[in-house]
N, C-alpha and C positions, 0 to 999 in steps of 0.2 A: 756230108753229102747234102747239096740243095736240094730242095724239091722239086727243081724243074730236072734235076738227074733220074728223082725217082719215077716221075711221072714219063719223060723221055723209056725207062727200061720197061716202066709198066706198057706202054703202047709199045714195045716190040714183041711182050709175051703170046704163049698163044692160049687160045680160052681157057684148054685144062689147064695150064700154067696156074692162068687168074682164077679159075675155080679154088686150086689146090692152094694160093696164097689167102685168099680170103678165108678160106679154112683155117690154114695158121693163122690170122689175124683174130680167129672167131676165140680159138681155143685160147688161144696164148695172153688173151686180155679180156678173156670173159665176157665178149659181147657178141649178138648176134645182128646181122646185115638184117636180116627178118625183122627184125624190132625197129630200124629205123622206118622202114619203107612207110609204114602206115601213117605215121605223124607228117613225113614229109605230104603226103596224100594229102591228109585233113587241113594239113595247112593251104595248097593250093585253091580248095574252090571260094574263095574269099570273094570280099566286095559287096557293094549296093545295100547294105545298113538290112535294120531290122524288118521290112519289107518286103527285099526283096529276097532274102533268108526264107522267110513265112513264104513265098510265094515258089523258091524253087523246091523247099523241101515238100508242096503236095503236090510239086511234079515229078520229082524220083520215086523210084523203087528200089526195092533191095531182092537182089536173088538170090532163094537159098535151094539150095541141097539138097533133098530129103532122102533119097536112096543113090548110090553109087553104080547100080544094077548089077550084068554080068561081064561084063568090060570094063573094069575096075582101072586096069593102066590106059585105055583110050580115055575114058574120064579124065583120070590125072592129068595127061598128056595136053586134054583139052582146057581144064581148069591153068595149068603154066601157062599158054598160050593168051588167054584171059588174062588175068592177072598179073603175068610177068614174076612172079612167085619163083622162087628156087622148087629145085621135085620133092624137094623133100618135106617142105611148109605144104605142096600143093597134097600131096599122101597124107598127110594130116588132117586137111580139110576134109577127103573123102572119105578118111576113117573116124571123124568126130562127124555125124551128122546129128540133128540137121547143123549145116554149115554154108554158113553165110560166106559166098562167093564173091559178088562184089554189090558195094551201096550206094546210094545216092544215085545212080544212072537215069537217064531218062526213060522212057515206057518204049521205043525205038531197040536202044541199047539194049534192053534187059532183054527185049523179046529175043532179038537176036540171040544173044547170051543163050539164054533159054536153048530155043532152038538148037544150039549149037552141040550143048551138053545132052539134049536128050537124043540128037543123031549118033554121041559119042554112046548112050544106055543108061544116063541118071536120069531122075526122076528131080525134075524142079519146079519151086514155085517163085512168083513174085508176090513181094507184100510189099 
């Protein structure tokens, strides 16, 4: 089978379909989709040498976590939305606090972020 056959059957599936294969993909060869995301991440913000590195890293922030409050699945719901996180990575995050959310963002972004999660009932900080 080529792979433009496999790729051709995967774009007729439908989402649970693709949930339920990546699931078999996960078990059946011991690796999780989870694991990749983040390296592809770290790799993207690239460019502009040692400089400009030092100059964007004391313009980000990082938002973390600190309490999940009393709307634990609207959290969730809102941390997948963010993040693009499967629910189940995102339930993790809300039940290991504090948990870092997402990093590097601008002081804009994060606020937003911020805001968004504490409309859902966490409790957040930026550092």
């Amino acid at each position: 089978m080529a792979k433009e056959d496999i790729l051709q059957q995967i774009e007729e599936m439908s989402v649970k379909d693709l949930a339920d294969l990546v699931e078999m993909i996960e078990e059946r060869f011991n690796v999780s989709a989870a694991m990749a995301a983040p390296v592809a991440v770290a790799v993207a913000p690239g460019g502009g040498g040692a400089e400009g590195d030092a100059g964007a890293a004391a313009e980000t922030l990082k938002v973390v976590m600190t309490s999940a409050g009393q709307k634990k699945i609207q959290v969730i719901k809102e941390i997948k939305e963010i993040t693009g996180k499967g629910l189940k990575e995102c339930k993790e995050l809300a039940d290991s606090l504090p948990a870092t959310i997402k990093e590097d963002v601008s002081a804009d972004e994060a606020t937003s972020i911020k805001e968004k999660l504490e409309a859902a009932g966490a409790e957040v900080e930026l550092q």
